[in-house]
mmCIF file as Biopython writes it, N, C-alpha, C and O atoms, coordinates in Angstrom:
data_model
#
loop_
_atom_site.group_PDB
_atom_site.id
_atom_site.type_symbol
_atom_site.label_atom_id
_atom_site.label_alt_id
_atom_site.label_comp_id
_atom_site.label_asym_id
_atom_site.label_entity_id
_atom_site.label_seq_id
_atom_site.pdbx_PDB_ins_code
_atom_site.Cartn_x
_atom_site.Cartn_y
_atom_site.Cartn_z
_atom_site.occupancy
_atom_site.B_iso_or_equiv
_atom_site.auth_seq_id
_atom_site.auth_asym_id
_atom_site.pdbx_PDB_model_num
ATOM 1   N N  . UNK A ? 1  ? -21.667 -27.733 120.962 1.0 0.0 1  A 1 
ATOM 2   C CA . UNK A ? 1  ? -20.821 -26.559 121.079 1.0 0.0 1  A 1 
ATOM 3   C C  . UNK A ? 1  ? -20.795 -25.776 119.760 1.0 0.0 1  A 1 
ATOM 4   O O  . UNK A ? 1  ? -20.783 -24.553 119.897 1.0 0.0 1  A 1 
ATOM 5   N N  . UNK A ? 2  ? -20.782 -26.305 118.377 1.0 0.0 2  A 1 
ATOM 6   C CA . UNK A ? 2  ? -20.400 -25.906 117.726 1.0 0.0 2  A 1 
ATOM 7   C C  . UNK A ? 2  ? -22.171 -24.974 117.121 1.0 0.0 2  A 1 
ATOM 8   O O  . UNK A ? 2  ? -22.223 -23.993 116.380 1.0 0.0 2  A 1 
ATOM 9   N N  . UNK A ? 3  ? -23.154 -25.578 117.635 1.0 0.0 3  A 1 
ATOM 10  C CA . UNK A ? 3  ? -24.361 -24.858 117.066 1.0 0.0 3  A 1 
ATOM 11  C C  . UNK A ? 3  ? -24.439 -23.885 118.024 1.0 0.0 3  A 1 
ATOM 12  O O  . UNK A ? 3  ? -25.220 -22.987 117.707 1.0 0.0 3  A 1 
ATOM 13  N N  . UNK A ? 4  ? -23.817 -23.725 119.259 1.0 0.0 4  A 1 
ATOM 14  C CA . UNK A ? 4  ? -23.696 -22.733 120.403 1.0 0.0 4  A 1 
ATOM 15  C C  . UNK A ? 4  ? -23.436 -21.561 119.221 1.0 0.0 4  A 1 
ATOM 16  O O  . UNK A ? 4  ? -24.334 -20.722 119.141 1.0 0.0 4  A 1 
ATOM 17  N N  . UNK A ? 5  ? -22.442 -21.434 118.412 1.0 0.0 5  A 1 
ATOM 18  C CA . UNK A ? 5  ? -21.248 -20.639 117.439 1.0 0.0 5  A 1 
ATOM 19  C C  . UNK A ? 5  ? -22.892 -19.916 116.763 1.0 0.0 5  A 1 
ATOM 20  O O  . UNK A ? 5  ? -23.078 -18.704 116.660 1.0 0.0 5  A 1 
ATOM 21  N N  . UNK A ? 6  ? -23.495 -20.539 116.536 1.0 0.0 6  A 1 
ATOM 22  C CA . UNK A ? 6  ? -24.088 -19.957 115.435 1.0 0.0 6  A 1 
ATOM 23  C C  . UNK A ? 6  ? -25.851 -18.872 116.316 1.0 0.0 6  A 1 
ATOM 24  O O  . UNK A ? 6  ? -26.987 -18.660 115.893 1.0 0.0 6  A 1 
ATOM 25  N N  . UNK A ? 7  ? -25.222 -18.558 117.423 1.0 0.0 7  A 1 
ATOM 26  C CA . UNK A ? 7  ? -26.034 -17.869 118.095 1.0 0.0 7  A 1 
ATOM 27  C C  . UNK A ? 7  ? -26.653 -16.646 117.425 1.0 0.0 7  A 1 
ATOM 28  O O  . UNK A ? 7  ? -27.835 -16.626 117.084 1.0 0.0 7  A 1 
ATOM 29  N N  . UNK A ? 8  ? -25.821 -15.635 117.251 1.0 0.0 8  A 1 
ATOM 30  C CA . UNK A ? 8  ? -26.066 -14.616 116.418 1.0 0.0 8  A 1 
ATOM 31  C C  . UNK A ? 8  ? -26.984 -14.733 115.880 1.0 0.0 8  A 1 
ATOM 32  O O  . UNK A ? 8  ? -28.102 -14.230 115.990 1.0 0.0 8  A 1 
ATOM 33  N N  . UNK A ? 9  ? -26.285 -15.862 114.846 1.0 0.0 9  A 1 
ATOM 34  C CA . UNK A ? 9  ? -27.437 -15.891 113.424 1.0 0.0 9  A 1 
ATOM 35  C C  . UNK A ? 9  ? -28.305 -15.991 113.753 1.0 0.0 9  A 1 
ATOM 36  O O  . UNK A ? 9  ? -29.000 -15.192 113.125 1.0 0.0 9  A 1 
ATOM 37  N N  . UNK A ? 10 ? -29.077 -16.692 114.666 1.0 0.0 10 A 1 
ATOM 38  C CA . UNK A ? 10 ? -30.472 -16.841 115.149 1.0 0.0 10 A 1 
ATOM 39  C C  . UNK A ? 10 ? -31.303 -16.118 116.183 1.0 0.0 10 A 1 
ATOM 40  O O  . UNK A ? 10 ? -32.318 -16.333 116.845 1.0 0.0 10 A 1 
ATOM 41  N N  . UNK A ? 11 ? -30.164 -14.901 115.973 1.0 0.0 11 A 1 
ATOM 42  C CA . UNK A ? 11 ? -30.808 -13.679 116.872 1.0 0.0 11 A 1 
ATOM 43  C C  . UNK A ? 11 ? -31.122 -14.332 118.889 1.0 0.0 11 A 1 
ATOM 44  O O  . UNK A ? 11 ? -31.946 -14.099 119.774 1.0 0.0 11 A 1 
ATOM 45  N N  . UNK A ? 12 ? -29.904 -15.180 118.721 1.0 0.0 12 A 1 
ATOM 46  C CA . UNK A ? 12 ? -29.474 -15.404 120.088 1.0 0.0 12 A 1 
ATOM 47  C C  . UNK A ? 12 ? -30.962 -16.213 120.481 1.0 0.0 12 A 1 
ATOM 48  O O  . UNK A ? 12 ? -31.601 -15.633 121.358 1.0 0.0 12 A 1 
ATOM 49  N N  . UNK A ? 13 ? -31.569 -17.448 119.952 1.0 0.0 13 A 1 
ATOM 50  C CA . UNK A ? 13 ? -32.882 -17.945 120.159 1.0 0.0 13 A 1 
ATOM 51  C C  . UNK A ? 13 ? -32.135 -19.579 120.440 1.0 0.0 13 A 1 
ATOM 52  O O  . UNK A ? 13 ? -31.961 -20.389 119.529 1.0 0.0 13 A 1 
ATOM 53  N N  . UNK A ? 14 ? -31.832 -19.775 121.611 1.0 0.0 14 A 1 
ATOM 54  C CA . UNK A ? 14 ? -31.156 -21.175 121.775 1.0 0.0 14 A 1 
ATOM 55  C C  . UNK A ? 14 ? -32.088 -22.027 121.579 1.0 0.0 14 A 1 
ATOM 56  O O  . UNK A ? 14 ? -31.332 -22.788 120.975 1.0 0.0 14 A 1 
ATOM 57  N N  . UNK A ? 15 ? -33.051 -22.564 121.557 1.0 0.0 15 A 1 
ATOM 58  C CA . UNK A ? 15 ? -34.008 -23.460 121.004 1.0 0.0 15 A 1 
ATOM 59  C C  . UNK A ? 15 ? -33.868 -23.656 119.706 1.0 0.0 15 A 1 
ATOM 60  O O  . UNK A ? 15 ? -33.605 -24.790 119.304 1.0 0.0 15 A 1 
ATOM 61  N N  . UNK A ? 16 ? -33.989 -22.789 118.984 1.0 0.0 16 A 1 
ATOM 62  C CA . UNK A ? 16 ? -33.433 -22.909 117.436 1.0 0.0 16 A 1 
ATOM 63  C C  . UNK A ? 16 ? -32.326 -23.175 117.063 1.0 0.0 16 A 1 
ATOM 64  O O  . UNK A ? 16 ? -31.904 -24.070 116.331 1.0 0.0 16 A 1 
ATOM 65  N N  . UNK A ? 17 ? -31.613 -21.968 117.848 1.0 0.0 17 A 1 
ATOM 66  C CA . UNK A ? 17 ? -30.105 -22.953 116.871 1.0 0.0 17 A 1 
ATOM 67  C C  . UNK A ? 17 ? -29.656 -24.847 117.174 1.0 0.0 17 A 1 
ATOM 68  O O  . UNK A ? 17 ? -29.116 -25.564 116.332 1.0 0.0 17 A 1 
ATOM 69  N N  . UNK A ? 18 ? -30.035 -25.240 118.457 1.0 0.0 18 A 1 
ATOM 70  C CA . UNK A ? 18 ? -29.796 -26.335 118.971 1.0 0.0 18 A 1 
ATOM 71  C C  . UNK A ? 18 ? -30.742 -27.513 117.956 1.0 0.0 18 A 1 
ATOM 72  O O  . UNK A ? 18 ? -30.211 -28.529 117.510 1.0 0.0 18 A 1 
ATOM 73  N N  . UNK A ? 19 ? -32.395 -27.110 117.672 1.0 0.0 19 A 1 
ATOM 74  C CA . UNK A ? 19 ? -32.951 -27.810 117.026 1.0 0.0 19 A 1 
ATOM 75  C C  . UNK A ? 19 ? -32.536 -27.831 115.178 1.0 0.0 19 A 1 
ATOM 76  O O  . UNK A ? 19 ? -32.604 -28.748 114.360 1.0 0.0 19 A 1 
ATOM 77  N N  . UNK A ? 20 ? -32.096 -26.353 115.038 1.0 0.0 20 A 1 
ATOM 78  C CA . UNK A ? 20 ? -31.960 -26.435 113.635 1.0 0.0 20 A 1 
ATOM 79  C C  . UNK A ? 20 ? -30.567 -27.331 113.026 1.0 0.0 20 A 1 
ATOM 80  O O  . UNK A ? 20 ? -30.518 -28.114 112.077 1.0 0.0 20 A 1 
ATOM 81  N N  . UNK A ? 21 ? -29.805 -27.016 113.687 1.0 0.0 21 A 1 
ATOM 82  C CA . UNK A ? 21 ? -28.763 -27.286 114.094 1.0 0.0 21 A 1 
ATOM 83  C C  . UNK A ? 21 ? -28.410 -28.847 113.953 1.0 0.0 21 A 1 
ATOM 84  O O  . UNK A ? 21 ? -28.009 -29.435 112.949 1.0 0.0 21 A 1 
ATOM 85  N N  . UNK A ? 22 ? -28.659 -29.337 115.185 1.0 0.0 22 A 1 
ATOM 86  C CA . UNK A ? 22 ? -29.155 -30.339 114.968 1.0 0.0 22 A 1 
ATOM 87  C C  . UNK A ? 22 ? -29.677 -31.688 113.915 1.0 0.0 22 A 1 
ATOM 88  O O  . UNK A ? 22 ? -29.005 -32.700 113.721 1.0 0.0 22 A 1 
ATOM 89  N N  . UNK A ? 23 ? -30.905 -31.429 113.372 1.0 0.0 23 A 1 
ATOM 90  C CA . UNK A ? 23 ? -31.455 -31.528 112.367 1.0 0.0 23 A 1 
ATOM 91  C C  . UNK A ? 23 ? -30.513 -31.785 111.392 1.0 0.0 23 A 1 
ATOM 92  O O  . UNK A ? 23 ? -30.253 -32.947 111.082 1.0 0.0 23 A 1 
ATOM 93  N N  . UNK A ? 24 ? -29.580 -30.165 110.494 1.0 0.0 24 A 1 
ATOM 94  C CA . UNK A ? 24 ? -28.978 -30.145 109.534 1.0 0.0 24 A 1 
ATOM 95  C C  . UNK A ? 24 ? -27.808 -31.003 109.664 1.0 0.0 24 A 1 
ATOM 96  O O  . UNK A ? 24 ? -27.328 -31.578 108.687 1.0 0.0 24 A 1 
ATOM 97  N N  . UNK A ? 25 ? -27.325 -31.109 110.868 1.0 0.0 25 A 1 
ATOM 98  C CA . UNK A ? 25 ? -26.438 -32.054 111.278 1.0 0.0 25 A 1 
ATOM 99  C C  . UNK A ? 25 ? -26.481 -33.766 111.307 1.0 0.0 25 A 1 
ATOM 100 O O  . UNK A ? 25 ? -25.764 -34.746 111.508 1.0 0.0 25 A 1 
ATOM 101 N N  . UNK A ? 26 ? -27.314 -33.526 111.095 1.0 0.0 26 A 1 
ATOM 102 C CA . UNK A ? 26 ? -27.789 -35.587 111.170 1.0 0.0 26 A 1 
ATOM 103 C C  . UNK A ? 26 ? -27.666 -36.207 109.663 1.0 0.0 26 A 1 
ATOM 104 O O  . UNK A ? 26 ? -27.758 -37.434 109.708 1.0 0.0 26 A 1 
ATOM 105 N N  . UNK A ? 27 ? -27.503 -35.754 108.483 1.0 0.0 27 A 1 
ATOM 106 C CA . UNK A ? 27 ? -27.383 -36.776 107.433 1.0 0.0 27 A 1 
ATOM 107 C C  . UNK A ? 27 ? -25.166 -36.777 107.931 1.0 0.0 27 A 1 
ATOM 108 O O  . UNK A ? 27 ? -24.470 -37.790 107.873 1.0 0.0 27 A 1 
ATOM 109 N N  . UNK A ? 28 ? -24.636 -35.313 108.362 1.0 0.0 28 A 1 
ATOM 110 C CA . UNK A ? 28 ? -23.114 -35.957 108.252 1.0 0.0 28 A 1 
ATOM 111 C C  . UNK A ? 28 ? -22.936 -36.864 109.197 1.0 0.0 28 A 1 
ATOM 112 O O  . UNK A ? 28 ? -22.088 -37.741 109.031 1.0 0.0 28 A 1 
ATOM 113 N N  . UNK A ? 29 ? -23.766 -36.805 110.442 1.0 0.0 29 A 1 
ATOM 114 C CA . UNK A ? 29 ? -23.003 -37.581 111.553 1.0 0.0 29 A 1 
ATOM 115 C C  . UNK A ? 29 ? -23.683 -38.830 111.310 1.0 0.0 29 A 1 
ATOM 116 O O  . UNK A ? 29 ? -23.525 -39.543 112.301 1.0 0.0 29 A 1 
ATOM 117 N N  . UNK A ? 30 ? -24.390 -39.423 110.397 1.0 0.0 30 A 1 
ATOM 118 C CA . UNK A ? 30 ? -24.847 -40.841 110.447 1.0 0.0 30 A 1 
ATOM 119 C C  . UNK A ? 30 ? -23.706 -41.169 109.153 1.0 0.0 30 A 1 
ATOM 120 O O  . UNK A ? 30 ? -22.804 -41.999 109.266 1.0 0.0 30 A 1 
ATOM 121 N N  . UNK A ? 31 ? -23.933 -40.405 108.019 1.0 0.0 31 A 1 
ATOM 122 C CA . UNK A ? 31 ? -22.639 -40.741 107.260 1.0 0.0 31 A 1 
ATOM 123 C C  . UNK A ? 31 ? -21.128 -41.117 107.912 1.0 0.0 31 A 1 
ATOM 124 O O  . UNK A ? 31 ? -20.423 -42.026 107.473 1.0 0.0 31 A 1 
ATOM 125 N N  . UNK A ? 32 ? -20.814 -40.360 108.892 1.0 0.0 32 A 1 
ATOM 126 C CA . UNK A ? 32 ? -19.586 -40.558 109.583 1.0 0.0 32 A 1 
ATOM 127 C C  . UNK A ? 32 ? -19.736 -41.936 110.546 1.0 0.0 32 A 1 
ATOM 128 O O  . UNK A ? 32 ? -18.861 -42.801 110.585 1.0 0.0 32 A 1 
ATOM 129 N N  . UNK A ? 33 ? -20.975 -41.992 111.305 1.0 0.0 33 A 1 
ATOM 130 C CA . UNK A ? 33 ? -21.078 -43.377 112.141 1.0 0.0 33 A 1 
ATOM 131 C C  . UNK A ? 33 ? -21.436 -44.725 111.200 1.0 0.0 33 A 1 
ATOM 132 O O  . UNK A ? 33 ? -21.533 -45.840 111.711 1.0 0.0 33 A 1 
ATOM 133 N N  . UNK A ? 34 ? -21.582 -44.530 110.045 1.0 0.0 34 A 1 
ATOM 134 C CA . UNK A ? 34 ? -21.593 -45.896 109.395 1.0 0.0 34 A 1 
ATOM 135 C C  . UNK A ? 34 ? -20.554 -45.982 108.589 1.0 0.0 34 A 1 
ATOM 136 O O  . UNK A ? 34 ? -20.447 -47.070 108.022 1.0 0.0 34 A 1 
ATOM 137 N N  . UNK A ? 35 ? -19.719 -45.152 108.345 1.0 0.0 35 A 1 
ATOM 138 C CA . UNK A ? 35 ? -18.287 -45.405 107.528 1.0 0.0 35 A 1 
ATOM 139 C C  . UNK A ? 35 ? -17.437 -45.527 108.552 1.0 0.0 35 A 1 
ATOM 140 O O  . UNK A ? 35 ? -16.435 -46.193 108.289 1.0 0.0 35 A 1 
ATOM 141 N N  . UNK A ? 36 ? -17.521 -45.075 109.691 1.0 0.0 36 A 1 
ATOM 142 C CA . UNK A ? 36 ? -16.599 -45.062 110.901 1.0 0.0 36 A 1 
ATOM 143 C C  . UNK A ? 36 ? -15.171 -44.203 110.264 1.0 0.0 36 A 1 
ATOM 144 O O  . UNK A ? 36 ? -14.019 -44.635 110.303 1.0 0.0 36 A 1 
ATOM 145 N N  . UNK A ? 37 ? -15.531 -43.148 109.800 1.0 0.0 37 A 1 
ATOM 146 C CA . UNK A ? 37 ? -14.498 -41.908 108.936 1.0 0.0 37 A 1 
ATOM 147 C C  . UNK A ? 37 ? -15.350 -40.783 109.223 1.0 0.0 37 A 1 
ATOM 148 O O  . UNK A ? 37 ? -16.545 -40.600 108.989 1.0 0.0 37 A 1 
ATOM 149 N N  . UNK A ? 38 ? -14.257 -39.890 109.923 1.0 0.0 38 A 1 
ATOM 150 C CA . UNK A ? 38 ? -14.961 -38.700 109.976 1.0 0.0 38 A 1 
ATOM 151 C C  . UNK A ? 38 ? -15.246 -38.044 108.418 1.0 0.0 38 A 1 
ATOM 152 O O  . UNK A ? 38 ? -16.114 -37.271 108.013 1.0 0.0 38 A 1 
ATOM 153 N N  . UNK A ? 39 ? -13.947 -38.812 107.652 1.0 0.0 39 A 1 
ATOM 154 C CA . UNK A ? 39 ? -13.881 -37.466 106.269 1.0 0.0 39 A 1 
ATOM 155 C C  . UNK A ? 39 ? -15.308 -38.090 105.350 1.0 0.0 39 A 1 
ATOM 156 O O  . UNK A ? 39 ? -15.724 -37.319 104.486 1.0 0.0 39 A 1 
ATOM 157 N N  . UNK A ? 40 ? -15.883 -39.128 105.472 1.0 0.0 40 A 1 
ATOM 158 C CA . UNK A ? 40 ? -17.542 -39.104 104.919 1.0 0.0 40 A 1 
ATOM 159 C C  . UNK A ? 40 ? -18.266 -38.182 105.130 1.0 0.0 40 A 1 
ATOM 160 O O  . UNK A ? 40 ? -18.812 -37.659 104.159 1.0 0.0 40 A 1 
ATOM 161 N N  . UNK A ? 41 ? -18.510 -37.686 106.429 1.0 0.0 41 A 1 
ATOM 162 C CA . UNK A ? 41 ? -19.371 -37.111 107.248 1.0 0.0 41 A 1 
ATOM 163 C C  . UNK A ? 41 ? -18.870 -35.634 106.373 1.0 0.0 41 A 1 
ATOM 164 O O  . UNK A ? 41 ? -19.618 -35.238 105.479 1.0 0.0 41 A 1 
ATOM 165 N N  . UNK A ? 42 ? -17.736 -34.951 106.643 1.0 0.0 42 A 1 
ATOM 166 C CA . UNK A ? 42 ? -16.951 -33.879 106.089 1.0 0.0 42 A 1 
ATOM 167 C C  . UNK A ? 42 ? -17.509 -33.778 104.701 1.0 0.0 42 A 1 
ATOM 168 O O  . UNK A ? 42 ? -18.384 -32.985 104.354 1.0 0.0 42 A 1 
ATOM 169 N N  . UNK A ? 43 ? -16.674 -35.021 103.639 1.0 0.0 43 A 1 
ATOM 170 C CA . UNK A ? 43 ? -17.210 -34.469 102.299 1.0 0.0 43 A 1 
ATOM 171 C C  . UNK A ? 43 ? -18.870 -34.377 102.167 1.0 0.0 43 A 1 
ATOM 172 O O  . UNK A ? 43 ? -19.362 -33.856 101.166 1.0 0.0 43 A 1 
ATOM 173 N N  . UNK A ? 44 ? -19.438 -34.744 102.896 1.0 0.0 44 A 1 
ATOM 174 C CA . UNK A ? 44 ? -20.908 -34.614 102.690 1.0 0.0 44 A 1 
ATOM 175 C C  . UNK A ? 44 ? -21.611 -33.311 103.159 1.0 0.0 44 A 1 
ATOM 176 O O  . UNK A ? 44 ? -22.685 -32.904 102.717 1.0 0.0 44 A 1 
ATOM 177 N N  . UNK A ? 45 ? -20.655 -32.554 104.371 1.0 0.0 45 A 1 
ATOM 178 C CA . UNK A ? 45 ? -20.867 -31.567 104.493 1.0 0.0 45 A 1 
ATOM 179 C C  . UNK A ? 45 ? -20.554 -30.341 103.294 1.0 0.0 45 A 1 
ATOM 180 O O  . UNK A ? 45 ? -21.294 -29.523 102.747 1.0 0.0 45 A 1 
ATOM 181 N N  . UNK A ? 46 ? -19.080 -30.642 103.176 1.0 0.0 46 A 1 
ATOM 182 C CA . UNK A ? 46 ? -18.666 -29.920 102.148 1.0 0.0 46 A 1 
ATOM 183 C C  . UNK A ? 46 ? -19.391 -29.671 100.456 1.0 0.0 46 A 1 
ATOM 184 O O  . UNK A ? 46 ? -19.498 -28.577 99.903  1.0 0.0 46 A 1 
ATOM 185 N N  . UNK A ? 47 ? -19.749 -30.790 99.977  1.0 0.0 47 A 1 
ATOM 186 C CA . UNK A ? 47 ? -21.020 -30.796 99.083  1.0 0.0 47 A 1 
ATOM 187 C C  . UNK A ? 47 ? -22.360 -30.008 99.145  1.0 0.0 47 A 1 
ATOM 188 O O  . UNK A ? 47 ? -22.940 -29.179 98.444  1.0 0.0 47 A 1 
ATOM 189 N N  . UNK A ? 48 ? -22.511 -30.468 99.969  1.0 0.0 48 A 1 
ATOM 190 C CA . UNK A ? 48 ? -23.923 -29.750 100.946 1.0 0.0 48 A 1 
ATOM 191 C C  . UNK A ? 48 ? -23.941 -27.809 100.949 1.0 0.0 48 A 1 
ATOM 192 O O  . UNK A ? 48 ? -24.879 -27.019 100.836 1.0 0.0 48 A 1 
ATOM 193 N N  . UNK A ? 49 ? -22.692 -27.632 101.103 1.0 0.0 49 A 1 
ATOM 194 C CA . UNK A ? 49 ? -22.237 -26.105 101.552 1.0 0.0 49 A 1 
ATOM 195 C C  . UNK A ? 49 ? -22.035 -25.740 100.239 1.0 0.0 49 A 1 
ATOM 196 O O  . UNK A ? 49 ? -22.565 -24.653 100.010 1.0 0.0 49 A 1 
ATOM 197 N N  . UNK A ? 50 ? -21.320 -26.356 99.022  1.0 0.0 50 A 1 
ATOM 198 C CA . UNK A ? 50 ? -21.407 -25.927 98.678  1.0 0.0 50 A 1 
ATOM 199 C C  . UNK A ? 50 ? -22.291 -25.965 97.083  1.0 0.0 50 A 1 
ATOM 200 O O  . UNK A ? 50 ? -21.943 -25.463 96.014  1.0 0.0 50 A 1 
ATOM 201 N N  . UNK A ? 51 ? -23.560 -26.777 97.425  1.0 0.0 51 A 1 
ATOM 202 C CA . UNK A ? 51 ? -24.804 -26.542 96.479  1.0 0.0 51 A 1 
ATOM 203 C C  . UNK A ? 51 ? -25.238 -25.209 97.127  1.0 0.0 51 A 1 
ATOM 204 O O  . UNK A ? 51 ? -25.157 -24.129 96.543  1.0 0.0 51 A 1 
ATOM 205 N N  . UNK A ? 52 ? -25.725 -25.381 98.437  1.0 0.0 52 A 1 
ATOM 206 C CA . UNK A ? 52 ? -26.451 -23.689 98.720  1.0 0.0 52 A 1 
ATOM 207 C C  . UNK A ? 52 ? -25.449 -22.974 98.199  1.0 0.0 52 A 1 
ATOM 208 O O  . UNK A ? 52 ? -25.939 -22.477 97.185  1.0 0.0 52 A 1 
ATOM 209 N N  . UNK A ? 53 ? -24.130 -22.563 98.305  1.0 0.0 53 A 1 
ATOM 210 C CA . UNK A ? 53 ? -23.526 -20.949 97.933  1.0 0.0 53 A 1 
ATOM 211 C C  . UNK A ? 53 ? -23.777 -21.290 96.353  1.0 0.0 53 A 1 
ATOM 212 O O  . UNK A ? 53 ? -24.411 -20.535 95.616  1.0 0.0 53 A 1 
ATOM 213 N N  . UNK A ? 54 ? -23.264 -22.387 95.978  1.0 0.0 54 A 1 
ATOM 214 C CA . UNK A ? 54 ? -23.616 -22.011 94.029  1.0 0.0 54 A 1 
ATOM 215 C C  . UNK A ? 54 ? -25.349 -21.864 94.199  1.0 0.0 54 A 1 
ATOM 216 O O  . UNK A ? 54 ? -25.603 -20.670 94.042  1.0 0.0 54 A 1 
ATOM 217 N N  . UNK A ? 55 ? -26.241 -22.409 94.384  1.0 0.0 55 A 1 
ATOM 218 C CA . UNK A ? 55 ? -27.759 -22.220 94.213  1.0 0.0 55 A 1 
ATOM 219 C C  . UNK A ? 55 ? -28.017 -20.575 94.588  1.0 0.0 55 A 1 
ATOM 220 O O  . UNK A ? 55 ? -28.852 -19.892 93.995  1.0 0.0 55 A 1 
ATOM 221 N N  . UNK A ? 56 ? -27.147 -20.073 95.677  1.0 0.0 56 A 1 
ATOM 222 C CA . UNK A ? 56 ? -27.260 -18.712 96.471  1.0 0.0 56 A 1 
ATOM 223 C C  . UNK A ? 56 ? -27.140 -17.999 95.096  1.0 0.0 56 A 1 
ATOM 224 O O  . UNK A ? 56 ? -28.083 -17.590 94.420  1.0 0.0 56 A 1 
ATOM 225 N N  . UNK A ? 57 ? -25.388 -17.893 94.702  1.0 0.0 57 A 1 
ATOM 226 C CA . UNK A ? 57 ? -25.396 -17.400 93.878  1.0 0.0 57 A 1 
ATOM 227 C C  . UNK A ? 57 ? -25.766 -17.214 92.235  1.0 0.0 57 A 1 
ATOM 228 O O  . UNK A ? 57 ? -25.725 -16.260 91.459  1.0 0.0 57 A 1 
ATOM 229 N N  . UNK A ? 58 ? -26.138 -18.596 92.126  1.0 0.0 58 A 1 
ATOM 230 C CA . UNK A ? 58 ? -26.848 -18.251 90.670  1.0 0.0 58 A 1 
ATOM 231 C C  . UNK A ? 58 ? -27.931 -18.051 90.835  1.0 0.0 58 A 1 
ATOM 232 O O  . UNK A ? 58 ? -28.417 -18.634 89.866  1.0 0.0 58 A 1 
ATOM 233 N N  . UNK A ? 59 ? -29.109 -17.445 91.614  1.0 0.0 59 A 1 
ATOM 234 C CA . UNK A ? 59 ? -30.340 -17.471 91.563  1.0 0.0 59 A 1 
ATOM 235 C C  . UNK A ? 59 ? -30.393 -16.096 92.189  1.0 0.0 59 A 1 
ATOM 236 O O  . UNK A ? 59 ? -31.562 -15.898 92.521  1.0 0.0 59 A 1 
ATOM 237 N N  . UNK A ? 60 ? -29.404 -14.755 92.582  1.0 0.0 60 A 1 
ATOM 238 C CA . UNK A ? 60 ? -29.548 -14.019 93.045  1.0 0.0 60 A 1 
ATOM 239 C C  . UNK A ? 60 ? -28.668 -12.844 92.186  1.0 0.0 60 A 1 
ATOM 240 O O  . UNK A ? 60 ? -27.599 -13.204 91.693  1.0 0.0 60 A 1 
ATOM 241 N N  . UNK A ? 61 ? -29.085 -11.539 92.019  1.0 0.0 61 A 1 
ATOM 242 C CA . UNK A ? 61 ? -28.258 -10.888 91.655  1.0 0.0 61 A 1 
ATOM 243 C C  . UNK A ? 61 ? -26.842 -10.420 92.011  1.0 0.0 61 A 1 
ATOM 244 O O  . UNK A ? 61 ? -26.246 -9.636  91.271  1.0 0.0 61 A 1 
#
Protein backbone atom coordinates (compact mmCIF):
# COMPACT_ATOMS: atom_id res chain seq x y z
CA UNK A 1 0.00 0.00 0.00
CA UNK A 2 2.39 2.27 1.00
CA UNK A 3 4.63 1.97 -2.48
CA UNK A 4 0.99 2.34 -4.11
CA UNK A 5 1.67 6.31 -2.41
CA UNK A 6 4.56 6.78 -4.41
CA UNK A 7 2.78 6.48 -7.87
CA UNK A 8 3.33 9.87 -9.13
CA UNK A 9 6.82 9.77 -8.62
CA UNK A 10 7.16 7.08 -11.02
CA UNK A 11 5.07 8.68 -13.50
CA UNK A 12 2.20 6.26 -12.50
CA UNK A 13 4.51 2.94 -13.84
CA UNK A 14 3.16 0.22 -11.24
CA UNK A 15 5.82 -2.29 -12.02
CA UNK A 16 8.33 0.05 -10.78
CA UNK A 17 7.16 1.50 -7.97
CA UNK A 18 6.15 -2.09 -6.54
CA UNK A 19 9.72 -3.51 -7.64
CA UNK A 20 11.67 -0.44 -6.57
CA UNK A 21 9.92 -0.17 -3.74
CA UNK A 22 10.19 -3.17 -2.67
CA UNK A 23 13.80 -3.73 -3.05
CA UNK A 24 14.55 -0.38 -0.99
CA UNK A 25 12.34 -1.81 1.51
CA UNK A 26 14.03 -5.08 2.37
CA UNK A 27 17.23 -4.12 4.47
CA UNK A 28 14.21 -2.29 7.14
CA UNK A 29 11.85 -5.12 7.10
CA UNK A 30 14.54 -7.88 7.73
CA UNK A 31 16.05 -5.48 10.38
CA UNK A 32 12.56 -5.32 11.98
CA UNK A 33 11.93 -9.34 11.55
CA UNK A 34 15.11 -10.24 13.33
CA UNK A 35 14.88 -7.76 16.23
CA UNK A 36 11.16 -8.47 16.35
CA UNK A 37 10.91 -4.24 16.91
CA UNK A 38 9.44 -2.33 14.50
CA UNK A 39 11.65 0.81 15.82
CA UNK A 40 15.02 -1.20 14.23
CA UNK A 41 13.48 -1.38 11.01
CA UNK A 42 12.38 2.65 11.53
CA UNK A 43 15.80 3.88 12.79
CA UNK A 44 17.36 2.23 9.84
CA UNK A 45 15.05 3.83 7.69
CA UNK A 46 15.46 7.06 9.25
CA UNK A 47 19.39 6.95 8.80
CA UNK A 48 19.02 5.85 5.38
CA UNK A 49 16.73 9.10 4.57
CA UNK A 50 18.64 10.91 6.00
CA UNK A 51 22.31 10.22 4.32
CA UNK A 52 20.53 10.84 0.81
CA UNK A 53 19.01 14.48 1.88
CA UNK A 54 22.56 15.44 3.57
CA UNK A 55 24.52 13.68 0.36
CA UNK A 56 21.49 15.60 -1.82
CA UNK A 57 22.36 18.56 -0.27
CA UNK A 58 25.96 18.87 0.02
CA UNK A 59 26.76 17.80 -3.42
CA UNK A 60 24.23 20.15 -5.10
CA UNK A 61 23.92 23.79 -5.34
Amino acid sequence: MFGLLHLSTYDWNFAQVLLVIAFARSPFTLATLRSDSIYSGYFIHLAYDWIAFLSYILTHD
